[in-house]
N, C-alpha and C positions, 0 to 999 in steps of 0.2 A: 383346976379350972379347965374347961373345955375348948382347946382352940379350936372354933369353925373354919371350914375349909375357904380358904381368900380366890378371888378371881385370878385366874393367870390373863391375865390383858394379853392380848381381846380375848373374849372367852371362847368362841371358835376361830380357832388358832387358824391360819393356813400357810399350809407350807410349799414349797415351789423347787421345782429340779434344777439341775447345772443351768439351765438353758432360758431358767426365769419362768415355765410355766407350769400351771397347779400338777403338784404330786399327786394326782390319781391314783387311788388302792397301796400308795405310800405307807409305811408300818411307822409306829413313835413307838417306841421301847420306854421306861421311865424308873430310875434305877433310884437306889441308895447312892449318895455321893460316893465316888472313892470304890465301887466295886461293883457286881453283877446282881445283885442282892433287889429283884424287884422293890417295886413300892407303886402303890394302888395312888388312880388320879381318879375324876369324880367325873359326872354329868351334871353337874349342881352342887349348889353351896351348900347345902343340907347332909351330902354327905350319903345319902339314900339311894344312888345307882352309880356304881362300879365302871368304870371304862375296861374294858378287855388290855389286856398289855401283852403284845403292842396291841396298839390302836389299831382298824385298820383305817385310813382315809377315805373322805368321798369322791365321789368322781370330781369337786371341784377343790380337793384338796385340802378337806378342813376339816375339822372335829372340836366338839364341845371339850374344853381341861380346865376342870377345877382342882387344887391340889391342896394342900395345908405342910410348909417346913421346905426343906431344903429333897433338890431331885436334880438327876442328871439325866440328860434325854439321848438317844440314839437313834437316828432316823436313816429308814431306808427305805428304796424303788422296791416296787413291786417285785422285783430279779433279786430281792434281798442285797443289794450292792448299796453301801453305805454313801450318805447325800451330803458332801463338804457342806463345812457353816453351821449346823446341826448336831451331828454329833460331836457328846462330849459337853456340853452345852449344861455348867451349873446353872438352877432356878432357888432363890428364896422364896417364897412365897410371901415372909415376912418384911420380908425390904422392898417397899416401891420399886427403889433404882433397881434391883436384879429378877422383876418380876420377867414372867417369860417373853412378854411382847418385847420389854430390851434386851432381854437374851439374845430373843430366835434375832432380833432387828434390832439393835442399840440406836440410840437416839443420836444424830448429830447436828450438831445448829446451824449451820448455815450451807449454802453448795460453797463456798470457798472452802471450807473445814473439811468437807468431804474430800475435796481438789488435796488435801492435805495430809490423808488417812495415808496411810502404810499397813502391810500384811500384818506388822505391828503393834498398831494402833486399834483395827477395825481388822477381828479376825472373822466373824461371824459371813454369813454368805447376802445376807439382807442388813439395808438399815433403814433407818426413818428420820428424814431431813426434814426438821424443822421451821423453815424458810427459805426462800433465795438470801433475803440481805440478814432478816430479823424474824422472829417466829411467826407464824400464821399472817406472811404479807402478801400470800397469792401462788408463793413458790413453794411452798412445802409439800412433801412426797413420799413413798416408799420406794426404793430403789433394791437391785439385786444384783449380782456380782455374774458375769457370764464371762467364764473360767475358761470357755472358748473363743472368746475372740479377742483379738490381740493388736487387731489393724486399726478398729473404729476411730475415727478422729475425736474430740469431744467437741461437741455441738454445741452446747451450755444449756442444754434442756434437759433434754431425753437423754444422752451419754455423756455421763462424765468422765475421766480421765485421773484416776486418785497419783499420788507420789508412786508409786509401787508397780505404776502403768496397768490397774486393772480397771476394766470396763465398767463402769457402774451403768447397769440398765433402770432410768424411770418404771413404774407398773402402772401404765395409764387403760388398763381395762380397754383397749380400743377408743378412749374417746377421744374429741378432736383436744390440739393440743394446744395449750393453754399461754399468749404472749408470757404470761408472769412469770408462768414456767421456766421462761429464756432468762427471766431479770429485766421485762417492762416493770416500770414502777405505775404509770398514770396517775402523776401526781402535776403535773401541770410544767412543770419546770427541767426535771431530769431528761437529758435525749433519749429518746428510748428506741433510734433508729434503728441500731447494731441488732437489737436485743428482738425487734420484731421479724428482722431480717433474718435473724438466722433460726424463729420459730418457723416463716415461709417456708426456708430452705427445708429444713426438716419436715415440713410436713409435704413433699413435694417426693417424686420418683416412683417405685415399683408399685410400695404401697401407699397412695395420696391419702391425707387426711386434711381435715378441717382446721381452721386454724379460728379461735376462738379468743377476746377482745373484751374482756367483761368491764362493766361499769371504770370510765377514769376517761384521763386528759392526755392521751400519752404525744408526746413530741415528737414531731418528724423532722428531718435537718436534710433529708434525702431523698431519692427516687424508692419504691421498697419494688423489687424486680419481680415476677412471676414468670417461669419459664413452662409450665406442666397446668393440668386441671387440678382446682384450689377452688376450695369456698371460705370465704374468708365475712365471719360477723358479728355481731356483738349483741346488746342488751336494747339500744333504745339509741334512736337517730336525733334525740331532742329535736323532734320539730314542731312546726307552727306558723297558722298563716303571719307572714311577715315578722316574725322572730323565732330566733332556737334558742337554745338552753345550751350551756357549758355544763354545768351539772347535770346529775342522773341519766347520763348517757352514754353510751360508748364515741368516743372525740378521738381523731386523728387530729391535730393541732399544729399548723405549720410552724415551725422555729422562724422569728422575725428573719433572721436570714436566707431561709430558702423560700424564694421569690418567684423563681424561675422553675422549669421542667415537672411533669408529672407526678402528684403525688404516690401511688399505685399504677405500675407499668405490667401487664400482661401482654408476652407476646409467644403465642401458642394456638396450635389448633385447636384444642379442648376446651371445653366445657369450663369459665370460671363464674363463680357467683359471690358473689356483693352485698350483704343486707344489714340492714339493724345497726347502722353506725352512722356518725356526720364526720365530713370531714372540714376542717375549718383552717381559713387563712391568717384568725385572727381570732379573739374572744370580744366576747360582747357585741359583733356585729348586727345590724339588721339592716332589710332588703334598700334599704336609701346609703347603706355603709362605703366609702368608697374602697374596692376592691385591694385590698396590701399587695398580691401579686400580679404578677408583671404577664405573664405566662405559662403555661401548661395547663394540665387537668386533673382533675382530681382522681379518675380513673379512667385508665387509657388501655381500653384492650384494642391487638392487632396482631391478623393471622401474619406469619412466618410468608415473608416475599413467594409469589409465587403460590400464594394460596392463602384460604380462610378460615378465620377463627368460628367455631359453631358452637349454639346453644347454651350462650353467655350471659346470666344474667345479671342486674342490675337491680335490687327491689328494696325500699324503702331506707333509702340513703338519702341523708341531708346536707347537699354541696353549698356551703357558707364564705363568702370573698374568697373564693378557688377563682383563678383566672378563667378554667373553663370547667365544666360539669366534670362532663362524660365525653371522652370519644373515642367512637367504633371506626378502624382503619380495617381494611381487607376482613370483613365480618361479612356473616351468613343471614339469610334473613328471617332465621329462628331466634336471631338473638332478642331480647326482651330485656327494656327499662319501664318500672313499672312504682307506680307510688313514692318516689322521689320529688325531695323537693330543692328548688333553686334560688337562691338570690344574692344580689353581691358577687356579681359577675363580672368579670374584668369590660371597661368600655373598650371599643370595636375586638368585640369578642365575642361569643357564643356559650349558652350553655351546656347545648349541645350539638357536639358538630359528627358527620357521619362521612367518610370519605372511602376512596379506592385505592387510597395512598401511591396517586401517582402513577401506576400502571394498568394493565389491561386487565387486572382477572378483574371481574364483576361481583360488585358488593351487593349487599341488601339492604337497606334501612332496617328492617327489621320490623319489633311492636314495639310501639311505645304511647303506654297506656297508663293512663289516672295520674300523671303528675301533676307538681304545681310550679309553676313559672313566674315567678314574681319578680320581675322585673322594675327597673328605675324608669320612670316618664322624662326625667327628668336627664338621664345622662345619654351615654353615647353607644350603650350594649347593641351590637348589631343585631341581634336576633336572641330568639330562647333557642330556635332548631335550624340547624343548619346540613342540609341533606344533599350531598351529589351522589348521589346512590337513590333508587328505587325498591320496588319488590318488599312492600311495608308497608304498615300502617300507623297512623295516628290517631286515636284516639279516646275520649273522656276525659283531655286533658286541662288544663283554667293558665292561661295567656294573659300575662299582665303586665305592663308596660313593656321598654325596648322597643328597638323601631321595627324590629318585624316579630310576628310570631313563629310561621315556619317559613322556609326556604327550601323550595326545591331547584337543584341547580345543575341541569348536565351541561360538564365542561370539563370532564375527567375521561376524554377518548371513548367513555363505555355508554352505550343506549340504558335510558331505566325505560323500565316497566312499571305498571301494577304499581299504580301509587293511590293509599286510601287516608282521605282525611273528615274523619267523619265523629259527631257530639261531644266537640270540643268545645269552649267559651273562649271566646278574644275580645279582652277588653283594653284599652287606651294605649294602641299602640301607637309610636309615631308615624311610621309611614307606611306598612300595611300589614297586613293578617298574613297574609298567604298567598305567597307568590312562588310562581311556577316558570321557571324560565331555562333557555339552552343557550350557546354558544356555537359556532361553527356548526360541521356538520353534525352533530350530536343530536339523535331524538330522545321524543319521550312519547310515550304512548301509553293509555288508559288510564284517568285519571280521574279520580270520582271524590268529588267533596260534597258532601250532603248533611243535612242534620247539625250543623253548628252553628253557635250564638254569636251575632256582631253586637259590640255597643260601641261608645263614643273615641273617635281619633281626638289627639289633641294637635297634630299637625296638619294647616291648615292646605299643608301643600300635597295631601296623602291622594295619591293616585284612583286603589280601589281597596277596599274592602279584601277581594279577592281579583287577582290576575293573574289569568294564564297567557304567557305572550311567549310567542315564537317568531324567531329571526330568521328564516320565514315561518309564517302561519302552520304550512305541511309538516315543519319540524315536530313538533305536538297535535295531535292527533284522540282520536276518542275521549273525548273530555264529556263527563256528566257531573252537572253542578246541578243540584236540585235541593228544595226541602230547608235553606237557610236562612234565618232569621234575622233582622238588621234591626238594630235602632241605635241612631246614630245623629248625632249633629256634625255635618258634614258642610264648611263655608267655600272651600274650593271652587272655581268654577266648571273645571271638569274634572271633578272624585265620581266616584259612582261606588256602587257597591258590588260591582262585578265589571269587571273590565278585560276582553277577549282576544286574541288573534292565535287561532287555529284551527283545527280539520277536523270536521266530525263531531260536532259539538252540541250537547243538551244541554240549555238553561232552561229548568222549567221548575212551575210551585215554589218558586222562592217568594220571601214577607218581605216588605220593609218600612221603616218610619224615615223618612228624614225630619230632625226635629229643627232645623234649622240651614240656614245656608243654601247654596245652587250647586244641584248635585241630579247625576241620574241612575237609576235604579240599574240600568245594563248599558254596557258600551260595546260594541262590536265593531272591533278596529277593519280598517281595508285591510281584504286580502285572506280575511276567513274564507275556509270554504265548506259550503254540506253542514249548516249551521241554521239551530231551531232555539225559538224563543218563548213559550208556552206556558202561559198559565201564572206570572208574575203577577203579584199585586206590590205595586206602589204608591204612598202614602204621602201626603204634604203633614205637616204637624199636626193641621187640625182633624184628620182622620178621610179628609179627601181622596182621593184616587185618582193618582195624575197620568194623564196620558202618553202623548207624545212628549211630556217634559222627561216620563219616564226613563226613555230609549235616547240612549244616540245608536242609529245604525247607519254606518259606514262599509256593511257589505251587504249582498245579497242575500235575507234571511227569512227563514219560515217565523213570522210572528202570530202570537194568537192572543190576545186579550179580550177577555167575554164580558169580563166586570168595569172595564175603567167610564165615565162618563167623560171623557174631556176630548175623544177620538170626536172630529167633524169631518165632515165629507173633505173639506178643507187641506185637514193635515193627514190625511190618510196618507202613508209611505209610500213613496213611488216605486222606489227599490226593494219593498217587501218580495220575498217569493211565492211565486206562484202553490198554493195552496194557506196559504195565509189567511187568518181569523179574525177582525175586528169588530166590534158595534160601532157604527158611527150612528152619535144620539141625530143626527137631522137627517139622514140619510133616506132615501124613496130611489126606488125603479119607477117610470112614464108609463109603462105597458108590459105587458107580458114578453111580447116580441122585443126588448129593450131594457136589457135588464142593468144596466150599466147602473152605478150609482149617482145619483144627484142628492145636491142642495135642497135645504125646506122644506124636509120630510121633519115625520117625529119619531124616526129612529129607525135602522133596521140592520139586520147580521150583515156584514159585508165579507167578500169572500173575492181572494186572490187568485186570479185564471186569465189564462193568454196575453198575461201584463197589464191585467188591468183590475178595478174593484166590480163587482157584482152582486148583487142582491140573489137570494133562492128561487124568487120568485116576483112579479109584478105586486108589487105594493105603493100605492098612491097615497097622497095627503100627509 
């Protein structure tokens, strides 16, 4: 009977130098057992093309070997200098167990067992581990023996450490490195703090790699540290408006006892990034969940005192009863948080807070763009955004309950800048959308909110909509609020939907409904200055256009309203500024020479000059 030639597993073999990489132009020799006596291996099971002997290797160190019976192999460098592990190396071809892939690499079951091998046990220069704990649980590998190094610690990943103190090198191709790889389980219950900590560690230093988190539950009991630039992500952030998923996702999982401190601390100049994962304070929670911990954040980058972290991002992470989201300490204002979502926020907390961490260098806020903010109406979350830093933007983001949406707040020694908040949606928060405020000497300057959606406050004591106020007025500065849409039931008696005190300041082409309650469309506190009002429409429920109920104005300001019907000669602004625009519906000039405005007309443009109202022209009746 004919034996056909058997596969030597894997059928292109590769082999690898002292040093663990491919034997390029590498020779395979393939003997008679027991002597010098070639014996022919195959390119096929057929038996129909011949392998040269030796072989010689490809540049990535591999070749086709089919063989049929029993063979001893010799391998050597290109320099002809024979390649420990290899030579000498009996193959059956007949027996599974001694086919040549357990030859060249013997099989061993678990990395403890590896921890276990002796020159004795495991003479070959490769082997093939099976599992971290049990076979194919996440941790299984090829590993190689590097004959020169003697120092490495074992890491529990990538370097193991056998009985006999030799180095076993992981063969991860370059890719990023794999938690499981350490001995994460993500099974919901095992800690699997150690085990992720010391995949970071390793993937950190001369050559940084990625650290990768596939589908599971895995436990955190700790802070997990980042000191260098690290991308760190997984498979799927389970999220969802107002619920996540524990399943089908990659889950950082707080252990019930770690309550307190940062779940991921980055503190580094570099570049770290954050994606494709939720991190959670608890399972089964959603956005009405009352928050398990007490304090910290879920990820906490912050540049090294005395300087900032740059070009860090944040993207599509699901922070679940974490006391706080995100927060950026002494960061750049390249850094970006972007498609994440929030809920289950610790009360008088934040989801995301942005700071200078306490001294002089100057941070940025950053972008932060297309999140979602789902907040409780109902509890005590201070804010979704909390900003003492400028030099950033907000926006595309959906603001939903808490009592603020954003906060901007210099009272951190350092002036912001260049603050943009613009086609966002804020809906039911309790005391306002977006406030804008300073402390002491501290400014703020240019700040431009436009293009975003108001609906309904459910606190009737809410101030404004939006406020920019300064302690003084001149502390903020260049302010354009324009383009924002309100509809709102607001019962307060003085809310409004824009509420002002500063310098240099557009409000113009803003919408709004009040659908209820005594409320006015703009408030301009005493003490503005160089302050225009232009082009507002304000709305009673039933689709009216309210006048002077519109404005409270309390300083000297350029108003201009073309459309409202409720202006009368009457209530025309005394304190309007000079250049000022109204129609007042009764309104007439006596004469040409007399252009002053009166009573008991039927209507005409009025116009703000030498402190008084004036008509374009003589118009009678």
């Amino acid at each position: 009977m004919t034996v056909l030639a058997s596969l030597l597993p894997p059928a292109r073999a590769v082999f690898f130098d002292s040093n663990g990489n491919p034997l390029a132009g590498g020779l395979v020799y393939s003997f008679v057992p027991g002597g010098t006596t070639p014996k022919t291996t195959w390119q096929d099971a057929g038996e129909t093309t011949a392998n040269p002997n030796p072989i010689v290797l490809d540049a990535s160190g591999s070749c086709l070997l089919y063989g049929a019976g029993n063979y001893q192999l010799t391998v050597e460098d290109g320099l002809g200098n024979s390649v420990p592990g290899y030579s000498g190396v009996t193959v059956d071809t007949l027996s599974p167990v001694l086919a040549i892939s357990t030859a060249i690499a013997p099989a061993v079951a678990t990395i403890a067992a590896l921890r276990l091998a002796t020159t004795s046990t495991l003479t070959q220069a490769q082997c093939s581990v099976l599992g971290y704990y049990a076979a194919a649980d996440g941790g299984e590998g090829q590993f190689w023996y590097a004959s020169t190094d003697t120092t490495s610690a074992d890491n529990g990943g990538t370097i193991i450490v056998d009985t006999s103190a030799r180095r076993w090198y992981r063969m991860t191709g370059g890719a990023p490195l794999n938690v499981r790889w350490f001995g994460a389980k993500g099974n919901a219950t095992t800690d699997d703090t150690a085990a992720i900590q010391a995949c970071i560690t390793a993937a950190q230093g001369t050559n940084p790699r990625s650290v990768y988190a596939p589908v599971g539950q895995y436990v955190v009991s700790a802070t997990l540290n980042i000191t260098d630039a690290l991308t760190i992500y997984g498979d799927n952030p389970g999220i969802g408006p107002g619920v996540t998923t524990d399943t089908n996702c990659t889950q950082f999982l707080c252990a019930s006892t770690f309550t307190t401190g940062d779940v991921f601390s980055a503190t580094t100049l570099y570049s770290c990034t954050f994606r494709d994962f939720q991190i959670a304070g608890a399972t089964g929670l959603a956005f009405s969940s009352a928050c398990p911990r007490t304090s910290g954040a879920g990820i906490h980058i912050t540049g090294p005192t005395g300087h900032v972290n740059m070009c860090s991002v944040v993207d599509h992470v699901c922070f679940s009863g974490v006391a706080g989201g995100v927060q950026l300490t002494r960061c750049q204002e390249n850094n970006l948080i972007r498609s994440c979502y929030f809920q289950a926020w610790a009360n008088n907390s934040q989801a995301v807070y942005i700071d200078n961490g306490s001294t002089s260098v100057e941070s940025g806020m950053g972008q932060i763009t297309e999140n979602h903010f789902f907040g409780n109406p109902a509890s005590t979350q201070v804010s979704c955004i909390d900003a003492h830093c400028g030099y950033g933007a907000v926006r595309a983001n959906k603001f939903l309950g808490a009592q603020y949406g954003l906060r901007v707040i210099a009272d951190q020694s350092v002036n912001i800048g260049s603050v943009i908040v613009a086609l966002n949606s804020f809906e039911e928060l309790t005391a306002q959308s977006i406030s804008v405020t300073q402390t002491g000497t501290v400014s703020i300057a240019s700040v431009i909110i436009s293009d975003n959606q108001f609906s309904n406050i459910t606190n009737t004591g809410l101030q404004a909509h939006i406020s920019v106020v300064g302690a003084p007025a001149a502390d903020i500065s260049d302010v354009d609020i324009s383009g924002n849409n309100f509809y709102s039931h607001l019962t307060y008696a003085t809310a409004s939907f824009i509420a002002v005190t500063a310098t240099n300041v557009s409000v113009s082409n803003n919408r709004g409904t009040i659908t209820g309650g005594s409320a006015y469309g703009v408030i301009v506190n005493s003490g503005c200055v160089d302050i225009s009002v232009l082009d507002n429409q304000w709305r009673a429920a039933g689709g009216a256009l309210l006048g002077t109920t519109g404005y409270l104005i309390q300083a000297t300001t350029v108003l201009r309203d073309l459309l409202s019907t409720a202006f009368t000669v009457a209530v025309l602004p005394i304190d309007a500024q000079n250049g000022s625009q109204l129609y007042a519906t009764d309104g007439q000039s006596t004469s040409s020479t007399n252009l002053t405005v009166t009573g008991a007309g039927s209507g005409v443009m009025a116009l703000r000059q030498r402190g008084a109202w004036f008509t374009p022209g003589a118009i009678t009746g």
